[in-house]
C-alpha positions, 0 to 999 in steps of 0.5 A: 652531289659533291666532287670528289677530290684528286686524291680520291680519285687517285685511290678508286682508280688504284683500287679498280686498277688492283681489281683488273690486275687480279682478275686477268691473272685468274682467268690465265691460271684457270685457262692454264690448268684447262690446257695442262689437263686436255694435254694430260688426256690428249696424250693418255689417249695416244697412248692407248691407241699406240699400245691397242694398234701394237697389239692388233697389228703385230703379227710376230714369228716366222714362217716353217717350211715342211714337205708334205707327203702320203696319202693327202691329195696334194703332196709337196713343200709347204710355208706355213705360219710358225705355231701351225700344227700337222693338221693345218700342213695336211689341210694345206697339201689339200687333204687327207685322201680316202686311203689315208690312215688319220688315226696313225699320226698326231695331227695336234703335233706342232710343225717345226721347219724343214719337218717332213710330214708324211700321212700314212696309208691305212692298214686295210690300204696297204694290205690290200695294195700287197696282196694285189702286187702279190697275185700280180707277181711283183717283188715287193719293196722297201717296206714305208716307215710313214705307212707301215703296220706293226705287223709289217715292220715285225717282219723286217728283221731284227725288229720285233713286235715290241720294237715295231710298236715303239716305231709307230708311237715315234711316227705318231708323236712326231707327225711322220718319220723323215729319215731313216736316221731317225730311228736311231732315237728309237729304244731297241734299235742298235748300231747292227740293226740299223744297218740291217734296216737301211736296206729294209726300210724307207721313210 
């Protein structure tokens, strides 16, 4: 076999040089593109779990405080979560009592803070609780805006039947009246009768 000459030699050994040189800067492109697409994936996968965590442990809002009173078993002031309806303030005060009159409030009304809850005793209650105190002789009080019939408040004077109704669909509307004061957003109900109210009424 016959030797190969020096400047033979010189150009294979170029060439393998070439070779080498060309696949080494393969194999480093090809590991770079791998790294940059892992790093792609690693940080939308961060991402994800940052956005789900957000979302799963943001709790948001502030809390109400309500005073809660009536006929439920448990009477007194309330923290609840913003957003809690009248329902879950009586579940809170631990239920509505068996004198209690449900159908005569908006339990769906949304609690607002500093909001006086008051759960009326039905009118079968009432009337029965009056006409005790009246065989026993007691004089009767101020007459309950949270608890009131229509029939009772039409006696009060001043107040008529179509005036006593629209007090009842405010209490409903608006989970109980907390102040006296709060009739005088009431249509039919003027400066003169307001006064004759104060001392007729309480809430």
């Amino acid at each position: 076999m016959p030797s190969l000459s020096r400047s033979q030699l010189l150009v294979y050994g170029a060439i393998a040089v070439a070779l080498l040189l060309v696949g080494a800067r393969w194999i480093r492109s090809a590991e770079a593109e791998g790294g940059s697409r892992g790093g792609i994936e690693a940080a939308g996968e961060a991402s994800a779990e940052g956005r789900g965590g957000s979302i799963e442990f943001d709790s948001g809002g502030e809390d109400v405080v309500v005073h809660v009173a009536g006929a439920v078993r448990d009477p007194g002031v309330y923290r609840l979560p913003e957003g809690s309806r009248v329902t879950d303030a009586v579940d809170r005060a631990g239920g509505a009592n068996g004198d209690a009159g449900l159908d005569t409030v908006n339990l769906a009304a949304e609690l607002a803070d500093g909001q006086q809850v008051v759960l009326p005793v039905k009118a079968g209650a009432v009337a029965a609780g009056g006409a005790a105190g009246a065989a026993a002789g007691g004089a009767s009080g101020p007459i309950s805006l949270g608890s009131a019939t229509l029939e009772q408040l039409d006696t009060i004077e001043g107040i008529g039947p179509v005036t006593a109704q629209n007090i009842i669909d405010f209490r409903t509307e608006n989970g109980g009246i907390s102040s006296v004061e709060d009739l005088d957003q009431i249509s039919g109900i003027g400066p003169t009768t307001m006064e004759a109210l104060r001392s007729a009424v309480q809430p």
